[in-house]
Wavefront OBJ file of the C-alpha trace (Angstrom):
o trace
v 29.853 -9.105 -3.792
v 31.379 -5.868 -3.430
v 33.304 -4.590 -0.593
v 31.775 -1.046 -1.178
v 31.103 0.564 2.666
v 29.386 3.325 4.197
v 30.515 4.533 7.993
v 28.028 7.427 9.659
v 29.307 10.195 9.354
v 26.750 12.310 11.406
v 25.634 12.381 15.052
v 22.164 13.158 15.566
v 21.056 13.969 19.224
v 17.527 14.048 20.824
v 16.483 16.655 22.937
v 15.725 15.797 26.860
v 12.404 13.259 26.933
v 12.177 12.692 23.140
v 13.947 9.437 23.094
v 11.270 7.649 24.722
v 8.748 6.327 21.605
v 11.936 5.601 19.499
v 13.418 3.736 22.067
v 10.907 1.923 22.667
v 11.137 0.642 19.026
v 9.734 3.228 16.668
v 11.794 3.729 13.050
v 11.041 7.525 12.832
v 12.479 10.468 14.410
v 10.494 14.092 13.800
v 12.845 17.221 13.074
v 11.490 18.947 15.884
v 12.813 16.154 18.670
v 16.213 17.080 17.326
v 18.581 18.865 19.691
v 21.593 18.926 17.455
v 23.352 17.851 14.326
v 27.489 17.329 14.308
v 28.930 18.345 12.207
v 27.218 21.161 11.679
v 26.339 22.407 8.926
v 25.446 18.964 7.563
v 22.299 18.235 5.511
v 22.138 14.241 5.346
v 23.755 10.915 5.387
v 24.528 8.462 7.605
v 23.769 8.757 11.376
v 24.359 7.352 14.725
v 21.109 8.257 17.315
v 21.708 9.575 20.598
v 19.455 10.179 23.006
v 20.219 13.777 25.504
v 22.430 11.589 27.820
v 24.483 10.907 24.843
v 23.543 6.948 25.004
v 23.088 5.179 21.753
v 19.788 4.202 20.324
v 20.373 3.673 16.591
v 22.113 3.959 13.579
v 19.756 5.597 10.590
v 20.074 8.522 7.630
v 19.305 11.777 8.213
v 17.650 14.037 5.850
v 17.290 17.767 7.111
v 14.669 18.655 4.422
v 12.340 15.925 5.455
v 9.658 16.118 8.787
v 10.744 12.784 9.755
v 14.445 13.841 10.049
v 15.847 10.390 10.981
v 15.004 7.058 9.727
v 16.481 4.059 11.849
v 18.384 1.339 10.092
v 19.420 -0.813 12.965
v 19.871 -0.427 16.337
v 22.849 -2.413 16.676
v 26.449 -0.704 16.972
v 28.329 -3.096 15.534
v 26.686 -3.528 12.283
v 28.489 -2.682 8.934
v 26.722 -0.699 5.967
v 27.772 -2.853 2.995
v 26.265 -4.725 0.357
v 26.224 -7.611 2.387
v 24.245 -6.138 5.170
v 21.449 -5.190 2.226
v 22.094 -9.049 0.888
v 20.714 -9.802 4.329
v 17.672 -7.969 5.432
v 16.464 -8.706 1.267
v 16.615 -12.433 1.716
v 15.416 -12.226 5.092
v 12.085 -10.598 3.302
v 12.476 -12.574 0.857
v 11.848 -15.456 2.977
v 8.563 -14.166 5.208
v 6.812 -13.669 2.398
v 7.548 -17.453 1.362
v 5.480 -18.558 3.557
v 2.383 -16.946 2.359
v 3.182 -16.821 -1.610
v 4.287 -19.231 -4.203
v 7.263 -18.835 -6.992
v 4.052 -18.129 -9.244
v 2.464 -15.213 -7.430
v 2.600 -11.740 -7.195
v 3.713 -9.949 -3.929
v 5.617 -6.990 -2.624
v 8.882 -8.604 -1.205
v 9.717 -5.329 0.307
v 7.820 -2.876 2.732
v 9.973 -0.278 3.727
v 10.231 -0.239 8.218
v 8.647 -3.488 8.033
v 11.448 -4.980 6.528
v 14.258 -2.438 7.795
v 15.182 -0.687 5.208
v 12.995 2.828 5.328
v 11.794 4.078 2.146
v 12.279 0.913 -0.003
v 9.256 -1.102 -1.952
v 9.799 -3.676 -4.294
v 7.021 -5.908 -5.437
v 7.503 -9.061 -7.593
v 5.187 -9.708 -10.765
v 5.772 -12.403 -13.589
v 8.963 -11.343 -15.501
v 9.718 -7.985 -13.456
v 10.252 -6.326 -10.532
v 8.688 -2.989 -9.633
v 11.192 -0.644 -7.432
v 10.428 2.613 -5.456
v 12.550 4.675 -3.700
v 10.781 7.319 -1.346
v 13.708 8.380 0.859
v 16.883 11.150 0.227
v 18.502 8.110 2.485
v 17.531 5.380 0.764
v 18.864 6.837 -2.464
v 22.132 7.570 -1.153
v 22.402 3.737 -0.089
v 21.416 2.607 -3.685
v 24.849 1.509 -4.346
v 24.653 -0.648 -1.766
v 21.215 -2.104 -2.192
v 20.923 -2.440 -5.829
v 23.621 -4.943 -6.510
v 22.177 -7.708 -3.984
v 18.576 -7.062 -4.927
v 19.327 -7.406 -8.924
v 20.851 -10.704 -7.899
v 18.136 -12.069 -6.160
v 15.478 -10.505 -8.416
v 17.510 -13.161 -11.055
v 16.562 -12.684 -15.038
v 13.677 -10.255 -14.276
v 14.286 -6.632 -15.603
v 14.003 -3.599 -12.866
v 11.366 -0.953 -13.135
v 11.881 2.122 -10.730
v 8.610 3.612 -10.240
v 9.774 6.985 -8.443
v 7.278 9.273 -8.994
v 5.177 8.763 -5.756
v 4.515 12.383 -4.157
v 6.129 11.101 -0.918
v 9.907 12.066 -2.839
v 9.080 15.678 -2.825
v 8.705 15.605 1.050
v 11.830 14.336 0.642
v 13.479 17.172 -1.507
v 13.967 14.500 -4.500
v 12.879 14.557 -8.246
v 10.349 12.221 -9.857
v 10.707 10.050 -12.627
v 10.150 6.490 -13.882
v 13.033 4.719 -15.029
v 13.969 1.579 -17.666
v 17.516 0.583 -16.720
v 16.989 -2.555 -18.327
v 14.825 -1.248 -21.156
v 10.936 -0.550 -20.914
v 8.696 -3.278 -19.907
v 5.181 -3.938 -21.243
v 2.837 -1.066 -20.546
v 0.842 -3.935 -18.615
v 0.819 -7.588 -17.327
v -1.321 -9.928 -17.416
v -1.271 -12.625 -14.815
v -3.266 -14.610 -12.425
v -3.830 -13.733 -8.530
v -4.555 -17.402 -7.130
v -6.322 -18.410 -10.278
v -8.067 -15.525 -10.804
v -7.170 -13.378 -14.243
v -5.355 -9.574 -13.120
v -3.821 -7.047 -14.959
v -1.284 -4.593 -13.469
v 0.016 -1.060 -15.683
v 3.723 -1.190 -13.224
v 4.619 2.037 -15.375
v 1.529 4.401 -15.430
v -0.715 3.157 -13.013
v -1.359 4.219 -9.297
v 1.224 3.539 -6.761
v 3.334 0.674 -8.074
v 0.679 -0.153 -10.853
v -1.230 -2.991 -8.915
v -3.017 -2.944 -5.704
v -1.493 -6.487 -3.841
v -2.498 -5.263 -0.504
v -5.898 -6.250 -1.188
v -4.831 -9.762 -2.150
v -6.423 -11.404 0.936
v -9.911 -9.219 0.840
v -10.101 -10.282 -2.752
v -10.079 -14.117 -1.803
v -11.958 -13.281 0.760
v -14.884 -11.655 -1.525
v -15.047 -14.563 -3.671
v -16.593 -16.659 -0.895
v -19.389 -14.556 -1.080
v -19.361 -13.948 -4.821
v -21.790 -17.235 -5.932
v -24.411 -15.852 -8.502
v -23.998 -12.630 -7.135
v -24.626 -9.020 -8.814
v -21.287 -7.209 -7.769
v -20.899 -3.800 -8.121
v -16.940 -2.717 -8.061
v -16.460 1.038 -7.289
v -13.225 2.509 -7.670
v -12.424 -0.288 -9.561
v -9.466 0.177 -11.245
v -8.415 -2.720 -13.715
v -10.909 -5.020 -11.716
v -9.219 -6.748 -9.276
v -12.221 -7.301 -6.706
v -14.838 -7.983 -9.424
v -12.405 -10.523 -11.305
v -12.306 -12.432 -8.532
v -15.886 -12.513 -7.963
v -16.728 -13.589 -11.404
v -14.162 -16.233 -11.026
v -15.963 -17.540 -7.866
v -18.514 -17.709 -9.969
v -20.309 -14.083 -9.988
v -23.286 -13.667 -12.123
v -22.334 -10.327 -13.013
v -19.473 -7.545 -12.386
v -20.148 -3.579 -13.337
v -16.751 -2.044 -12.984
v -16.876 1.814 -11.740
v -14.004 4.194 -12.583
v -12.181 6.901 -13.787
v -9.619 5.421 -16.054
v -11.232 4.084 -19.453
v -7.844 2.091 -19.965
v -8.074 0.636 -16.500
v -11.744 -0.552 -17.071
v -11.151 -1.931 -21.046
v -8.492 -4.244 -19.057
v -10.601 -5.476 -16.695
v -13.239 -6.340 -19.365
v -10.243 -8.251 -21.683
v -9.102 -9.966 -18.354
v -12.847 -10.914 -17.832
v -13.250 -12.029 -21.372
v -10.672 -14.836 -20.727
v -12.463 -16.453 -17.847
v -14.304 -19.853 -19.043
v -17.347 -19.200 -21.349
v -16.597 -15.685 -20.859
v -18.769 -13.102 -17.829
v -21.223 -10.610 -17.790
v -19.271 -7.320 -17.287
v -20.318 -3.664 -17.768
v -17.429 -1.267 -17.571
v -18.901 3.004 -16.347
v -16.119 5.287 -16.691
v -17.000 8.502 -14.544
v -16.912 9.302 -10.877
v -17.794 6.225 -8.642
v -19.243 8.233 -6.016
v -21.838 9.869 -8.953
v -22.566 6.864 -9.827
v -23.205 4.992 -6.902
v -25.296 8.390 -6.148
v -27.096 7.522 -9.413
v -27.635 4.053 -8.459
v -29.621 4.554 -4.901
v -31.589 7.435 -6.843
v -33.000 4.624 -9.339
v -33.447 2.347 -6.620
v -30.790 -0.335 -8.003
v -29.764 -3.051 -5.681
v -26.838 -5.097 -5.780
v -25.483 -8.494 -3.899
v -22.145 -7.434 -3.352
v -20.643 -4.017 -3.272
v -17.288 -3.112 -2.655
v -15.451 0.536 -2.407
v -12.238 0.585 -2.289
v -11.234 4.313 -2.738
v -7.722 6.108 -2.653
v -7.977 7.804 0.483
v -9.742 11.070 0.850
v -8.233 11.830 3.821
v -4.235 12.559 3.198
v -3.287 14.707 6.222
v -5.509 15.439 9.661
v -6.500 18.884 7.937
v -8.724 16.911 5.583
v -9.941 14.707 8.541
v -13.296 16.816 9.029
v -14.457 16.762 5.139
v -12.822 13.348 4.295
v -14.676 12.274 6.751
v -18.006 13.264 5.265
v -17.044 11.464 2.647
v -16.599 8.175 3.616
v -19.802 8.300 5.820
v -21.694 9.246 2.274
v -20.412 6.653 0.459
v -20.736 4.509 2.915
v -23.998 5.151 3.386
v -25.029 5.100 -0.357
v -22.888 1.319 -0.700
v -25.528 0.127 1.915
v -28.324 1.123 0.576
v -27.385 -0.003 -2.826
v -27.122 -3.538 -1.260
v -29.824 -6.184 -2.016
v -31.361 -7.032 1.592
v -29.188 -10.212 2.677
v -26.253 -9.243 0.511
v -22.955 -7.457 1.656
v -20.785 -4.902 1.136
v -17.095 -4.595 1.623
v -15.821 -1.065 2.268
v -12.607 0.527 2.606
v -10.444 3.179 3.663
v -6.681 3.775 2.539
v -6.178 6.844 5.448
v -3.427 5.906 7.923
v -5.150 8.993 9.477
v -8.299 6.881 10.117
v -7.982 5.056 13.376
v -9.913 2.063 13.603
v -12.211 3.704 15.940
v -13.028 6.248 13.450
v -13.374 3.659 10.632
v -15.857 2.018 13.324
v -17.626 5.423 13.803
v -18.009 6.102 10.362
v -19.264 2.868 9.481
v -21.854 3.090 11.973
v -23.302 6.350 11.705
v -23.041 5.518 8.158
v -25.694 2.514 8.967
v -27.868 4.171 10.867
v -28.144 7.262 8.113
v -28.773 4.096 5.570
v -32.045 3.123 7.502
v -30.618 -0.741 7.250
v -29.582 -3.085 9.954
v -25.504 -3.910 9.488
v -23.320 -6.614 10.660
v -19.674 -6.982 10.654
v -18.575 -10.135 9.014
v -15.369 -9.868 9.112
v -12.628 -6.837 9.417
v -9.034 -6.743 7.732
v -5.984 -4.494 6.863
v -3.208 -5.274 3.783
v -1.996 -8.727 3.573
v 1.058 -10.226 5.023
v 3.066 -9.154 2.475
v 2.535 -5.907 4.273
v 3.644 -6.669 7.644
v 3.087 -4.103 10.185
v 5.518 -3.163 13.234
v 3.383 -3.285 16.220
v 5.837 -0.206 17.390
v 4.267 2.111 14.111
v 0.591 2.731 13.724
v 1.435 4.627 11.126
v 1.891 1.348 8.867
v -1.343 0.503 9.583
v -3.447 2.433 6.499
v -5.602 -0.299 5.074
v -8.919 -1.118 6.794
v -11.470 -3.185 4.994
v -14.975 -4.286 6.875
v -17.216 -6.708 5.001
v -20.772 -6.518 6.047
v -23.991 -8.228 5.796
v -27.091 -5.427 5.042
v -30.654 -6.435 5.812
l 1 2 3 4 5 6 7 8 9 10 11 12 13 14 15 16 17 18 19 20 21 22 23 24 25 26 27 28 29 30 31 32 33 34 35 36 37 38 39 40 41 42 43 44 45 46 47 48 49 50 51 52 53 54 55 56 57 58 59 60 61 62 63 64 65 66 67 68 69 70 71 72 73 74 75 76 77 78 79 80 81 82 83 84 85 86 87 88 89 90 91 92 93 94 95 96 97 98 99 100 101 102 103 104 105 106 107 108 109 110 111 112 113 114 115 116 117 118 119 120 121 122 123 124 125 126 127 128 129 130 131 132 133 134 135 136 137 138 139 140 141 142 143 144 145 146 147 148 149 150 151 152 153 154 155 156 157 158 159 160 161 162 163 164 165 166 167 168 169 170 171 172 173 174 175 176 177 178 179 180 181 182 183 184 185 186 187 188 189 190 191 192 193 194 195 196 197 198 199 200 201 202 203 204 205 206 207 208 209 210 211 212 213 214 215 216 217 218 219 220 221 222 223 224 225 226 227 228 229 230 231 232 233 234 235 236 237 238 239 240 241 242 243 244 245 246 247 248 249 250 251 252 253 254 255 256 257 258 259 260 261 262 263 264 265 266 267 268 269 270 271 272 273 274 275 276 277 278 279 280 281 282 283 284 285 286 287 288 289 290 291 292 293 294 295 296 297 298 299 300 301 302 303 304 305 306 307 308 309 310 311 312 313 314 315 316 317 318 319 320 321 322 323 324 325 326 327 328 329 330 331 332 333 334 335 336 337 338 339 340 341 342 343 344 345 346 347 348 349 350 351 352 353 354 355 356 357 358 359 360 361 362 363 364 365 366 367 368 369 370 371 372 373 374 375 376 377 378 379 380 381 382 383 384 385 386 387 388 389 390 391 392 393 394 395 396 397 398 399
């Protein structure tokens, strides 16, 4: 392994009573708790943390064009920015996630704070691993990180999916890159026995949605004979795994006709085959459509991206959960369920609570909660960031 070293170069200093939340073990430092930069002049790299007294916190990257100025890396002095530090906190995530998740399965081995290393996914599929860098930092360390990680990723090829939006924060181009030649525009593989289908180069985020991994199992249980109605489906994930449980039927909702002709293939190659119909249009029309005809389902789900992406939009994404809420209850066969979602980190989950409440009462149907969730535990959350806590799912029982 190389010998290849960074040092900080950079001293970043909080002003007086802003040390206190990252202190007390929080990754993220805002450019308005700043005090001062040295050198100055300087617009990132490497950083040691001080707090006003001049005592150390951490060592991170700093990125002047960026809100969150200062990203922590550790918060021990001593260690050394090498290859072999990278080596380290990889096969330490490496290793958490084997707990949870065979050789077989597919995962996301890397989640960013969670794992200590700020503005890094990776996710594992059969045959390839999907990277994304969001972070000016994190791409200034790529010498250092990509070495170890291409070793431990063994034979499969890389594919850097770096065009989230979160790199323009950043002051960082987009693209999508091949450095070991293009990959299949999708995979096909199985998410504990159930068929999936993932489009790593085109599709949304990293091309897959493995948070939901646990909901998913957790739908089947209720999936026997059931009608299921998957909104925002994408390539079918939820609805797969219904019919695979042994679903009735699955009517896949979205926008993408690509997305839904994959989840119909994927369904085709269940045993004796399932009862799918595939509606390519907006989910929330159609769901509208649905409680205008007076349609009833066993099982719905909604998993939407968020429609609430900063606390501007809180007030109108707001009214839009609550009506889609409301219209996934009443589209619910009396005795079924629903499972609904929100993807806001901006939605406490108070206000997923109060949304899903007032929601029920508007819906003229008594509600229970069944059971509540977030991502799976191949997204780990630091109890010291709430901000890593976006994905709340609530599966309900309507009478």
């Amino acid at each position: 392994m190389s010998d290849s070293l960074w040092e900080p170069a950079l001293t970043v200093r909080l002003k007086r009573r802003e040390a206190r939340r990252v202190a007390g073990g929080h990754p993220w430092v805002f450019a308005n708790e700043i005090d001062s930069v040295a050198p100055v002049g300087q617009v990132s790299g490497l950083c040691v943390l001080q707090d006003d007294s001049k005592r150390y916190i951490g060592t991170g990257y700093y990125n002047k064009h960026s809100l969150i100025a200062v990203r922590l890396l550790t918060r021990d002095q001593e260690d050394i920015f090498d290859q072999a530090f990278f080596h380290e906190r990889l096969v330490l995530a490496r290793e958490r996630r084997a707990v949870c998740y065979g050789k077989n399965d597919a995962f996301r081995w890397v989640f960013g704070e969670s794992d200590g290393l700020p503005g890094l996914v990776a996710e594992v599929y059969p045959d390839l691993t999907v990277i994304q860098v969001t972070t000016h930092g994190m791409e200034l360390l790529q010498p250092l990180w990509e070495p170890p990680l291409r070793e431990l990723a063994g034979d499969a090829p890389l594919l850097f999916r770096n065009d989230s939006s979160a790199r323009r924060h950043e002051d960082l181009s987009t693209y999508v890159g091949y450095p070991d030649g293009p990959p299949p525009a999708f995979i096909e593989f199985e998410e504990a026995g159930a068929p999936a289908v993932a489009f790593p180069r085109s599709g949304p985020g990293t091309g897959y949605y493995l948070d939901q991994r646990e909901n998913r199992l957790f739908a089947r249980r209720l999936s026997a004979g059931a009608d299921v109605l998957d909104l925002f489906s994408y390539t079918g994930a939820f609805g797969l795994g219904c019919l695979s449980a042994g679903a009735r039927r699955a009517t896949f909702v979205d926008r993408s006709q690509v997305a839904l002709d994959a989840a119909v293939r994927a369904a085709h190659r269940l045993p004796g085959g399932a009862a799918t119909e595939a509606v390519c249009g907006e989910a929330l029309e159609y769901l509208s459509s649905v409680v205008k005809e007076g349609r009833k389902f066993d099982l719905v789900i909604a998993d939407p991206s968020t429609f609430i992406s900063s606390r501007k939009s809180f007030a109108s994404g707001s009214r839009a959960y609550l009506g889609l809420f409301r219209d996934a209850m009443v589209a619910t066969r009396p005795g079924g369920h629903a499972a609904l979602c929100s993807r806001s980190y901006h939605v406490k989950d108070s206000d997923f609570e109060d949304m899903l409440e007032a929601a029920a009462q508007r819906s003229g149907r008594a509600v229970q909660y069944i059971w509540r969730s977030g991502a799976g535990p191949d997204h780990p959350r630091p109890a010291s960031m709430p901000e890593a806590h976006y994905l709340k799912c609530a599966f309900l029982r309507v009478d």
